[in-house]
C-alpha positions in Angstrom: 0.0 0.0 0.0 1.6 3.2 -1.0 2.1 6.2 1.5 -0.6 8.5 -0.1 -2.9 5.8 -0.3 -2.3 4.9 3.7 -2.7 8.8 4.7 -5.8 9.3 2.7 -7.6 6.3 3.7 -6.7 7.2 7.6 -6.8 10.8 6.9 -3.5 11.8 7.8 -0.5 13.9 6.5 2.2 13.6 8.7 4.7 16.9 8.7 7.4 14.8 7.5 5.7 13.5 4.4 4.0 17.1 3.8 7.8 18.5 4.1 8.8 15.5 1.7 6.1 15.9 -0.9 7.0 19.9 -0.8 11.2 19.3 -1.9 9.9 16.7 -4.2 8.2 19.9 -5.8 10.5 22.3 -5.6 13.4 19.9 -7.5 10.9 19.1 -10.0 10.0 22.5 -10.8 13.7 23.5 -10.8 14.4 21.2 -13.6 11.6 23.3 -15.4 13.0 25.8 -14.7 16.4 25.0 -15.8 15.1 23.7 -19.5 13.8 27.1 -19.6 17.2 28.6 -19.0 18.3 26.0 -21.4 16.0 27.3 -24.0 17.6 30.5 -23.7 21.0 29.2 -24.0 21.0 27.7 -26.9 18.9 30.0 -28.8 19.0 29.4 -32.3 21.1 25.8 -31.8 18.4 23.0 -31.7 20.6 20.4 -31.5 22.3 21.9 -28.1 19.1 23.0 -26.6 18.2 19.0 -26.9 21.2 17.7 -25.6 20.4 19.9 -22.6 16.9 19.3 -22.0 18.0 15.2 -22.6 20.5 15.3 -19.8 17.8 17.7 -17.6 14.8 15.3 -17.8 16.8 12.8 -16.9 17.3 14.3 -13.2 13.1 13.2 -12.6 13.9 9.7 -12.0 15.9 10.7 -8.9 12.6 11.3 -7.4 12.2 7.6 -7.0 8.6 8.2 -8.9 8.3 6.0 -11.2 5.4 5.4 -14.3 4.7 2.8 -17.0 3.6 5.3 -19.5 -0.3 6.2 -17.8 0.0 5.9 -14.4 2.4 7.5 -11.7 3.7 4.6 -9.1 4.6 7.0 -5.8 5.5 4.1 -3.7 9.1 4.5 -4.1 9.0 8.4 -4.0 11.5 10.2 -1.9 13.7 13.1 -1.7 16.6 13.4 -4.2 19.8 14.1 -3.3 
């Protein structure tokens, strides 16, 4: 049984797994972020704007989320490093 699944069914968010979902967040967003500084870059140079968002996308599997393509699996999730 997965962790979100557990503190719905009970109705409870512990601190630490608010505080956890929270820098889970924040890194994702910052890797949006950072193809968007990418995309400024390498303006004009397709070819190095991919190579950067390649290597940047990359970084979401650190979150221990994982998917088969339709569904997320949060089971593993947890706080990259």
């Amino acid at each position: 049984m997965c962790v979100i699944h557990c503190c719905t069914q009970y109705g409870i968010l512990t601190n630490k797994y608010i505080k956890m979902e929270k820098e889970i967040i924040e890194y994702l967003w910052q890797i949006i972020d950072d193809i968007d500084t990418a995309s400024d870059m390498a303006k004009g140079n397709n070819v190095a704007y991919r190579n950067m968002v390649e290597k940047l996308q990359k970084k979401r599997w650190n979150t221990g989320i994982t998917t088969d393509g339709y569904k997320l699996d949060l089971t593993k999730m947890k706080v990259p490093k």
